[in-house]
C-alpha positions as CSV (number, residue, x, y, z in Angstrom):
1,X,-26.3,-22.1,-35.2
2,X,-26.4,-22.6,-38.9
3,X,-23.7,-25.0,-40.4
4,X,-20.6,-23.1,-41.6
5,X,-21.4,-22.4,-45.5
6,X,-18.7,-24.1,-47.9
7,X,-16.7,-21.3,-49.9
8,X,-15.0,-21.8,-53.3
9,X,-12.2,-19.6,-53.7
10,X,-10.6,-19.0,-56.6
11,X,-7.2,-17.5,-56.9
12,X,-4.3,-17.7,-54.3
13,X,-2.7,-14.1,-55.1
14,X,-2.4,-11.8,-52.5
15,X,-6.0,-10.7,-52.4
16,X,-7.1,-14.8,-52.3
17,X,-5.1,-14.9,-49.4
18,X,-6.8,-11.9,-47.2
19,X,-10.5,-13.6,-48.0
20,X,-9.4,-16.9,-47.2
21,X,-8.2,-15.4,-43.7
22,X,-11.2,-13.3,-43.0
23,X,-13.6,-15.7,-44.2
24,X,-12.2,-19.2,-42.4
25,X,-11.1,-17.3,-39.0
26,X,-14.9,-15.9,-38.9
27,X,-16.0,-19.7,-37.9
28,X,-18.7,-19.4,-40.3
29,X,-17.1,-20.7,-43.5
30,X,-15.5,-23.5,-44.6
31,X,-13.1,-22.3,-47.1
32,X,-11.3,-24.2,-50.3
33,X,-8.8,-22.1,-52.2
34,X,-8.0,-23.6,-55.7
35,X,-5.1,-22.3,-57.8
36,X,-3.4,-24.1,-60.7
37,X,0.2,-22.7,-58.8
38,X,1.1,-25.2,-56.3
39,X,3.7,-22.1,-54.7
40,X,0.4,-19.9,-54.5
41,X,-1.6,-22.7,-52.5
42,X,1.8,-23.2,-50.5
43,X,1.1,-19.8,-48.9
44,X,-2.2,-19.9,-48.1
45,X,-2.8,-20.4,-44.1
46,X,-5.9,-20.1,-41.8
47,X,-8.4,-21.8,-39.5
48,X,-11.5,-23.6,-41.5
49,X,-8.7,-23.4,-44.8
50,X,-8.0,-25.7,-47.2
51,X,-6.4,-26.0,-50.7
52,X,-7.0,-28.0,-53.5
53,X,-4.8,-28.0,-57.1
54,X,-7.7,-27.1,-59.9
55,X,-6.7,-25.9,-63.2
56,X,-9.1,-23.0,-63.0
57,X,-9.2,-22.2,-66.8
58,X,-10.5,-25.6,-67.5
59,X,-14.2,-25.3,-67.0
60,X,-14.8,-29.2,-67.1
61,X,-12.5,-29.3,-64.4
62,X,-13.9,-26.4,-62.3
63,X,-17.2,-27.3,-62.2
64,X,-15.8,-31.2,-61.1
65,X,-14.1,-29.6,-57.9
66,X,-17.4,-27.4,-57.3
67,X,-19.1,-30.2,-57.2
68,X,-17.1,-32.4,-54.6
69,X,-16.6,-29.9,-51.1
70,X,-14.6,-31.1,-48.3
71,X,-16.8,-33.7,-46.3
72,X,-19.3,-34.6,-49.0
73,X,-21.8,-32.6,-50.9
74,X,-21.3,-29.1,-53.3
75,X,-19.8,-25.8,-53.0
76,X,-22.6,-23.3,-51.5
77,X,-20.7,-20.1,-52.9
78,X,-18.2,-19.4,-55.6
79,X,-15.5,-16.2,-54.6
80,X,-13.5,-15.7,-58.0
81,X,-10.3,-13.7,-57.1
82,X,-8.7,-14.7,-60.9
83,X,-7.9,-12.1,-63.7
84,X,-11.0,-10.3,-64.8
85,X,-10.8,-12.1,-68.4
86,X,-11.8,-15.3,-66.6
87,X,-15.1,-14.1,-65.2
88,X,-17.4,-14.7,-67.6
89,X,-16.7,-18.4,-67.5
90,X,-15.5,-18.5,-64.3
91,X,-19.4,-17.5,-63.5
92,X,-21.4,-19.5,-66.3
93,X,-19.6,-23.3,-64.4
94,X,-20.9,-22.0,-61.0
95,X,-24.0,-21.0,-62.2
96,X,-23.8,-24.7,-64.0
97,X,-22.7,-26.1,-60.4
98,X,-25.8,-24.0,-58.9
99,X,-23.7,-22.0,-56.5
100,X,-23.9,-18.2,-55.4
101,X,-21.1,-16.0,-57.1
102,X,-19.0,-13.1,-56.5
103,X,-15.9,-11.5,-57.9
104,X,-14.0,-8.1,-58.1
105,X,-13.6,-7.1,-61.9
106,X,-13.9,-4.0,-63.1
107,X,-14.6,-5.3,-66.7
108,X,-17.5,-3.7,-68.1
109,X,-18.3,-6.5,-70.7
110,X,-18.0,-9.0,-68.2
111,X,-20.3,-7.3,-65.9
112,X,-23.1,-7.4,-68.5
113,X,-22.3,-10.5,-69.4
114,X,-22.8,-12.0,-65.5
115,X,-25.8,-10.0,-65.6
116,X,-27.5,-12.2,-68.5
117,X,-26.2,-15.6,-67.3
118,X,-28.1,-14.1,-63.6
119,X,-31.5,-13.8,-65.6
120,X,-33.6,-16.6,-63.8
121,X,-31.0,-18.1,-61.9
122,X,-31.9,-19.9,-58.7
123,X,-28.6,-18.4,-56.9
124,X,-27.5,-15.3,-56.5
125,X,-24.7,-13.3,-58.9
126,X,-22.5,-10.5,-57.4
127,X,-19.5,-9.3,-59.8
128,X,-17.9,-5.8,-58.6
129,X,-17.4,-6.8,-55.0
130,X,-14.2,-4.6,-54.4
131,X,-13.2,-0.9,-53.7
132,X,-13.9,0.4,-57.1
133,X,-16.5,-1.0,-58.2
134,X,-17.7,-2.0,-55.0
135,X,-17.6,-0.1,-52.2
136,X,-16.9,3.3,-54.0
137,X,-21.0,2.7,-55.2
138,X,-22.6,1.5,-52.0
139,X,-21.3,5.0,-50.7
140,X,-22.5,6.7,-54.1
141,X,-25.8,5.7,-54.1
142,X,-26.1,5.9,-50.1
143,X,-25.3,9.7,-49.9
144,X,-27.8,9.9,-53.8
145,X,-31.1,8.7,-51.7
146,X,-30.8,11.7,-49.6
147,X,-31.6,14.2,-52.1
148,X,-35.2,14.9,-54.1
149,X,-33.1,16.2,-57.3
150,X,-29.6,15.2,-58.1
151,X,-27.6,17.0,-59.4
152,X,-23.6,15.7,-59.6
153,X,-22.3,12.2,-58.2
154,X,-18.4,12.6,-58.6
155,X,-16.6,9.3,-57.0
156,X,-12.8,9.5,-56.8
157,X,-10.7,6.2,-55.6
158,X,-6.6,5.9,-55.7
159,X,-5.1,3.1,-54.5
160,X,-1.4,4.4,-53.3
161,X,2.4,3.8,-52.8
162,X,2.7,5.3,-49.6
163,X,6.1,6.4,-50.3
164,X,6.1,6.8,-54.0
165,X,10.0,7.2,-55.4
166,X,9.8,6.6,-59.3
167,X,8.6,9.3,-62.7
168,X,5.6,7.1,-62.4
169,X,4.9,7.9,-58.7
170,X,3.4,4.4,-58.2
171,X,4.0,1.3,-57.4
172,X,1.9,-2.1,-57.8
173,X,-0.6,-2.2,-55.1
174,X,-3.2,-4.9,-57.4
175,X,-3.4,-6.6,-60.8
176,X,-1.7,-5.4,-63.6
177,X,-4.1,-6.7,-65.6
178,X,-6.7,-5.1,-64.1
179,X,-4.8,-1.6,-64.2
180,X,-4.1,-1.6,-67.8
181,X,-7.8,-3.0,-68.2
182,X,-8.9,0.8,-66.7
183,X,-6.5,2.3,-68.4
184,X,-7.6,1.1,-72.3
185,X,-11.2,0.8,-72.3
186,X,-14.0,3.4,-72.9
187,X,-15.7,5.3,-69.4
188,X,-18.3,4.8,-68.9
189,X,-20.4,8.5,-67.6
190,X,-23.5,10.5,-67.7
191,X,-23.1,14.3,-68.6
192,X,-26.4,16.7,-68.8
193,X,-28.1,13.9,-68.2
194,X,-27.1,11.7,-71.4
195,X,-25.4,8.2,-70.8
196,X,-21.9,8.7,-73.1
197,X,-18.8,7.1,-72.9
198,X,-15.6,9.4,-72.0
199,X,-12.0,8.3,-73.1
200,X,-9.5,6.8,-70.5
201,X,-6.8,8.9,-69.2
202,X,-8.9,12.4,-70.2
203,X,-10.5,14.7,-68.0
204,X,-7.8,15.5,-65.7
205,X,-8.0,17.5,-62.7
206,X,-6.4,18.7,-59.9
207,X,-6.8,19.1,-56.2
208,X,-5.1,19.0,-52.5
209,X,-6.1,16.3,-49.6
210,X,-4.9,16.7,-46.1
211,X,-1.6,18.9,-47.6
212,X,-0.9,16.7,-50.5
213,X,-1.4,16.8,-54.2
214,X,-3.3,14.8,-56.3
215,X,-4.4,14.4,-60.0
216,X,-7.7,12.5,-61.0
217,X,-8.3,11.2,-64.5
218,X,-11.3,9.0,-66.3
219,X,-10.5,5.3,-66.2
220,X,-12.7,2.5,-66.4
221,X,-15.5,0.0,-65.0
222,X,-15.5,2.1,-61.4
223,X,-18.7,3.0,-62.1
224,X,-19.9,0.0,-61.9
225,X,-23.8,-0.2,-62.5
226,X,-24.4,3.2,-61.2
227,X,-25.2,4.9,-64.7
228,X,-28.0,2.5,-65.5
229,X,-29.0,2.7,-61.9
230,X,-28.8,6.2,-61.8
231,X,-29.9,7.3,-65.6
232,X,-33.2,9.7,-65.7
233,X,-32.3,11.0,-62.1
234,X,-28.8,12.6,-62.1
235,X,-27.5,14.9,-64.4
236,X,-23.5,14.7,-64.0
237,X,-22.1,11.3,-62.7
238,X,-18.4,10.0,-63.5
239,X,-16.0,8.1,-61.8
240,X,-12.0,8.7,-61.7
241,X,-8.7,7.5,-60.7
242,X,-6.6,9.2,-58.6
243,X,-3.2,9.2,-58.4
244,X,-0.1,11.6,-57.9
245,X,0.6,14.6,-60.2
246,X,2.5,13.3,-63.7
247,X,1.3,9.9,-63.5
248,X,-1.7,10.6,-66.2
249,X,0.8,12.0,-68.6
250,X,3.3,8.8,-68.4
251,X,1.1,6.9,-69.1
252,X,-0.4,8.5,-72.1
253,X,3.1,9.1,-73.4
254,X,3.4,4.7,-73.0
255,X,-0.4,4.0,-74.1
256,X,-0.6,6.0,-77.0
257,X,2.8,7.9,-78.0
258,X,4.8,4.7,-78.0
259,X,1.1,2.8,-79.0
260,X,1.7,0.2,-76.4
261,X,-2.4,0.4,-76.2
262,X,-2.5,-1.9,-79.2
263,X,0.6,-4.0,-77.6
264,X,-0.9,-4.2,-73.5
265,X,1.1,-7.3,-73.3
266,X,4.3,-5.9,-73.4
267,X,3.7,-2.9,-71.5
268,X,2.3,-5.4,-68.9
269,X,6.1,-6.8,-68.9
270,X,7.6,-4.0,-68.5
271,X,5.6,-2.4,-65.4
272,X,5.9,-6.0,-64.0
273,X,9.7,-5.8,-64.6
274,X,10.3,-2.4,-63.8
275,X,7.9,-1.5,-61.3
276,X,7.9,-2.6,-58.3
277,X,5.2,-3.7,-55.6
278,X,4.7,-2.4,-52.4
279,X,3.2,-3.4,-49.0
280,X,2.7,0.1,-47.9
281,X,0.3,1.6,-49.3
282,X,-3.3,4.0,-49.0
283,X,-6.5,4.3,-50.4
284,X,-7.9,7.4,-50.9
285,X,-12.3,7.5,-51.1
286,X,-13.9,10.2,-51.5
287,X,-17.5,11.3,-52.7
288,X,-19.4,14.2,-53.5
289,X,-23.3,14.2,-54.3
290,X,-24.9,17.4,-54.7
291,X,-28.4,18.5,-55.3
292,X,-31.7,19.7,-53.5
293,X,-32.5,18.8,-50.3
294,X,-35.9,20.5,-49.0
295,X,-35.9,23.0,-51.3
296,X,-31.9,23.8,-50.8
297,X,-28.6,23.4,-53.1
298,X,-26.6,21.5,-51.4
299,X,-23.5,19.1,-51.1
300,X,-22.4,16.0,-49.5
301,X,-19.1,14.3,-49.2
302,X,-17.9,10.7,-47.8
303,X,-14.1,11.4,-47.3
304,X,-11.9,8.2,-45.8
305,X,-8.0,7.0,-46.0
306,X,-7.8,3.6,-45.5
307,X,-4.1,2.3,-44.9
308,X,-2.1,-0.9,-44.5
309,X,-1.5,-2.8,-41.7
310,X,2.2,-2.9,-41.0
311,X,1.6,-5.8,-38.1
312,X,4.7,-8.1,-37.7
313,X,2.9,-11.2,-37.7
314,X,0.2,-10.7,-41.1
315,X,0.7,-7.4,-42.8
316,X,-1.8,-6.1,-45.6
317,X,-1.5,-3.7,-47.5
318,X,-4.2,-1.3,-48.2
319,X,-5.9,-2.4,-51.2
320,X,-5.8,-6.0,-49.6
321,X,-7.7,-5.0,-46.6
322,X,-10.5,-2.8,-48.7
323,X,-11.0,-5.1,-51.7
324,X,-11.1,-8.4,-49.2
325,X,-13.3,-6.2,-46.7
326,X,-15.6,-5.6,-49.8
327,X,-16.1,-9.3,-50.8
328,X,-16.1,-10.8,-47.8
329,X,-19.0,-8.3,-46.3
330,X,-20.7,-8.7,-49.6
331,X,-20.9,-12.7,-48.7
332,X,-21.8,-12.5,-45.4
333,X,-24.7,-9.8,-46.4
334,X,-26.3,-12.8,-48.4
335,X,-25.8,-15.2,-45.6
336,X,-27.7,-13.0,-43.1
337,X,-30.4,-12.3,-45.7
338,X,-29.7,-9.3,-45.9
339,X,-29.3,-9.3,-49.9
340,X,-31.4,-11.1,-52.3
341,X,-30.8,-15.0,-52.7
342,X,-31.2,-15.1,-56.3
343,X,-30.5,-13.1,-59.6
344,X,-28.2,-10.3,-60.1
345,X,-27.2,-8.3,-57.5
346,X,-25.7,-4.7,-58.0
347,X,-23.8,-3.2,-55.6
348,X,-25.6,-0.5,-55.0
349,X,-28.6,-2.6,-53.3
350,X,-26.5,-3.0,-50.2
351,X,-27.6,-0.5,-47.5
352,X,-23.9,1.8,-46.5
353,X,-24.9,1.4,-42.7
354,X,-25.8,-2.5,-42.7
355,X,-22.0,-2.6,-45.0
356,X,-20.1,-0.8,-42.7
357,X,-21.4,-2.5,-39.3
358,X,-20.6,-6.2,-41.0
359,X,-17.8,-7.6,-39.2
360,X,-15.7,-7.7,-42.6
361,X,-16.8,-4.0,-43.8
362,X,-15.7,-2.2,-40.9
363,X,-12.6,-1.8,-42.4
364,X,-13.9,1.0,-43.9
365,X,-15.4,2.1,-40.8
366,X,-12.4,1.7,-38.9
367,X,-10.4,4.2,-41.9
368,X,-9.7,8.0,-40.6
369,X,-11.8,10.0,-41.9
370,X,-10.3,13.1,-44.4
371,X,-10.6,16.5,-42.7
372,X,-10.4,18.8,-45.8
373,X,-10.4,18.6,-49.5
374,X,-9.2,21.6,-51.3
């Protein structure tokens, strides 16, 4: 049996928490957890877990704690679970501590930026591990292979209040930061075949799941490296967020009528104020790739809801269990060699069928499948 590999986790929020669970109760990972808020680390439990108070901003001082893992030696593995505007440094001091890396932003910039630092590196470099982009792309690309000529790769994701109440219809199910992130910056798409960047918050659209109504609209980074994975081969592909009808048009009356675009800060007070969070939750995936297949038009959709676990003893929420699942599989993919060792890794290389039989993917697999979408 190979020795348990030594984790670095950064970030004790409520994601930190699920990975530190998964991956120390799997026996196969010895797990530190370092946060700069001793209350976050106060709440972090599980078997092969420990904690450790690291101002994670301070790169001199990150790449000191890297360096010194429970019982002697180096980290093996760096698992950032900070703010997305951390990654790029987060990922240069473990590329400078010479572990493997993975995170969950959606930032596009970043994304290149890890990309570059990967060039040549003797460790592997994984950003996008989550639902969207993450998982939402393994499917994408999965369902793409089967077809000689593609034609349209549409990938919709929400991330849900089960029991939505407010004007907004939402509650905070994940980083403000990161919503407002997908919410401002350009989309990234591919339209008659040309690479282009749509606005956020346009392209609404309609439609009806299992009985209920939803809206979709362009937002960013859930692509994740599909367009330049994709480019020369497809000739529609965009992403989109889904949520429940008037939610789009709020927030384009917030973003842009009251121009809190060019003020993010204070409409990231007032959602945190005013909106509140919610354990119960769903996340809606769905799909659709169409094209030839032996000489035939036709069309192909992955469908799944995925919803919280309202257990007594550990609840998660939704968007716990699927972005944890996606990071967590993605890590133990590259322990079983089943992903490269070295250099950037998209997220599309992982095989769907190898992702969803992993102990920590088949969360996904374990999700009830959509009947209908109208």
């Amino acid at each position: 049996m190979p020795a348990p590999s030594r984790v670095a986790l950064l970030g004790a929020g409520h994601i930190g928490q699920t990975i530190a669970r998964l991956l120390g109760d799997s026996g196969d990972y010895w797990v530190t957890v370092f946060d700069k808020n001793p209350a976050a680390l106060a709440r972090i439990a599980g078997r092969h877990v420990s904690t450790r108070l690291v101002d994670t901003e301070d790169g001199m001082a990150l790449l000191a704690a890297l360096l010194q893992a429970p019982g002697g030696g180096a980290h093996d593995t760096v698992v950032n679970a900070l703010p997305y505007h951390l990654a790029v440094a987060t990922a240069t001091v473990a590329l400078q501590a010479g572990c493997h890396y993975f995170d969950l932003t959606e930032d596009v910039a970043a994304t290149r930026a890890i990309k570059q630092l990967a060039a040549g590196a003797a460790t592997a470099f994984m950003p996008q591990c989550g639902l969207a982009p993450g998982f939402i792309g393994i499917v994408a690309q999965h369902l793409a292979r089967g077809f000689e000529v593609l034609h349209d790769v549409k990938m919709r994701v929400g991330a849900l209040p089960a029991f939505p109440t407010n004007a907004l219809k939402y509650n905070l199910t994940w980083s403000v930061d990161g919503l407002i992130n997908e919410y401002c910056h350009p989309c990234e798409a591919i339209r008659d075949g040309q690479r282009l960047d749509l606005l956020a918050l346009e392209g609404l659209e309609h439609f009806s799941l299992d009985g209920t109504e939803y809206e979709a609209f362009n937002t960013s980074g859930g692509l994740g490296t599909l367009c330049e994975t994709l480019a020369g081969r497809v000739r529609t592909l965009d992403y989109k967020s889904v949520r429940y009808p008037g939610h789009q048009a709020l927030m384009k009356m917030l973003l842009e009528d009251l121009q809190l675009k060019d003020d993010p800060q204070t409409l990231k007070d007032i959602l945190r104020k005013s909106v509140p969070g919610t354990m119960q939750d769903v996340v809606l995936v769905f799909v659709t790739v169409s094209g030839l297949k032996r000489g035939q038009l036709l069309q192909e959709v992955f469908a799944r809801k995925i919803f919280a676990d309202r257990s007594e003893g550990a609840p998660l929420s939704a968007i716990q269990i699927t972005t944890a699942a996606g990071v967590c599989a993605a890590v133990d993919l590259l322990r079983d060699g089943k992903l490269p060792a070295s250099g950037f890794i998209r997220q599309e290389q992982v095989e769907l069928p190898a992702f969803l039989a992993n102990r920590f993917g088949a969360a996904y697999q374990q999700s009830r499948q959509v009947e209908s979408i109208g």
